[in-house]
KEVEXVEX-295406 format. One line per field, with one value per residue (C-alpha): z, x, y; chain; residue in three letters. Coordinates in steps of 0.1 Angstrom, whole numbers. Layout:
# KEVEXVEX-295406
Z = Z;...
X = X;...
Y = Y;...
chain = A;...
res = ala;...
//
This chain:
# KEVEXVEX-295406
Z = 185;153;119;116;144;142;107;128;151;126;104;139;151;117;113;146;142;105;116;92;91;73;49;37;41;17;-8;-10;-8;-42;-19;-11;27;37;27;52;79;73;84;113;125;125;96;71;88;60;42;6;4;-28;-1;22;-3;-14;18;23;-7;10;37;12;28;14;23;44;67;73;89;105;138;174;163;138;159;177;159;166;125;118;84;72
X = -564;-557;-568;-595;-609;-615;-628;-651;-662;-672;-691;-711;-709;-721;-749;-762;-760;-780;-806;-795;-789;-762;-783;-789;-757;-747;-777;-764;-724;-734;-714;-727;-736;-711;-688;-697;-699;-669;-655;-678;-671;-641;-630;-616;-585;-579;-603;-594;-593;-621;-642;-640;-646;-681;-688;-680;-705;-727;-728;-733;-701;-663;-634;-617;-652;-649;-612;-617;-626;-604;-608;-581;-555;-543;-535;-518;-500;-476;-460;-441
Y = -433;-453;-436;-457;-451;-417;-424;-445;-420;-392;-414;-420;-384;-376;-402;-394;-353;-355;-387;-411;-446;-463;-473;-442;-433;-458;-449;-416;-423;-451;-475;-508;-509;-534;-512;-487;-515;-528;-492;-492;-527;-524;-549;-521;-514;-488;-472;-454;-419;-428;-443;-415;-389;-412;-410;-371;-369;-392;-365;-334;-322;-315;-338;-308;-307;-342;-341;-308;-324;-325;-364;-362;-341;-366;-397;-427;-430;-459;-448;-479
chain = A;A;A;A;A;A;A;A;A;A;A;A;A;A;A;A;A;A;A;A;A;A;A;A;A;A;A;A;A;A;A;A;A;A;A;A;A;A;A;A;A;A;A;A;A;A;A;A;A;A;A;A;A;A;A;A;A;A;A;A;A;A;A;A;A;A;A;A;A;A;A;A;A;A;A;A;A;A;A;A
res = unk;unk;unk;unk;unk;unk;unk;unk;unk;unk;unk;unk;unk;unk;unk;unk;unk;unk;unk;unk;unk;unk;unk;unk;unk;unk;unk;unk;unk;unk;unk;unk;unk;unk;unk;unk;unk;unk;unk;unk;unk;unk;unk;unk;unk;unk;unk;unk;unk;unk;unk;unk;unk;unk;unk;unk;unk;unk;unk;unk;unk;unk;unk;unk;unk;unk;unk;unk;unk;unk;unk;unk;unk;unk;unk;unk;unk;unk;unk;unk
//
């Protein structure tokens, strides 16, 4: 799995474990929405660690929370 998919995936995990939509997601993250789609669709191949912590904030939770997950253990990384 590529980095941004498992960004992907917790987003989800995370929007579907607290019963929000992206919409408030973004509301809360002060990002516009098409931001967070982007990430979601697919289209932001890599997000910013600025955008991630928005949306960590977005979530009421701390950056380390957000990559504690078996998602992130095994990840495809091309460093070039």
């Amino acid at each position: 799995m590529e980095v941004n998919e498992a960004i992907k995936t917790k987003i989800n995990k995370l929007l579907y474990e607290r019963n929000m939509s992206v919409n408030k997601l973004s509301t809360n993250a002060g990002l516009m929405q098409s931001t967070v789609d982007s990430i979601l669709n697919g289209r932001s191949k890599n997000p910013t660690m600025v955008t991630i912590c928005k949306i960590c904030e977005g979530f009421d939770i701390p950056l380390s929370e957000f990559f504690d997950d078996k998602v992130f253990d095994d990840l495809d990384i091309d460093i070039k």
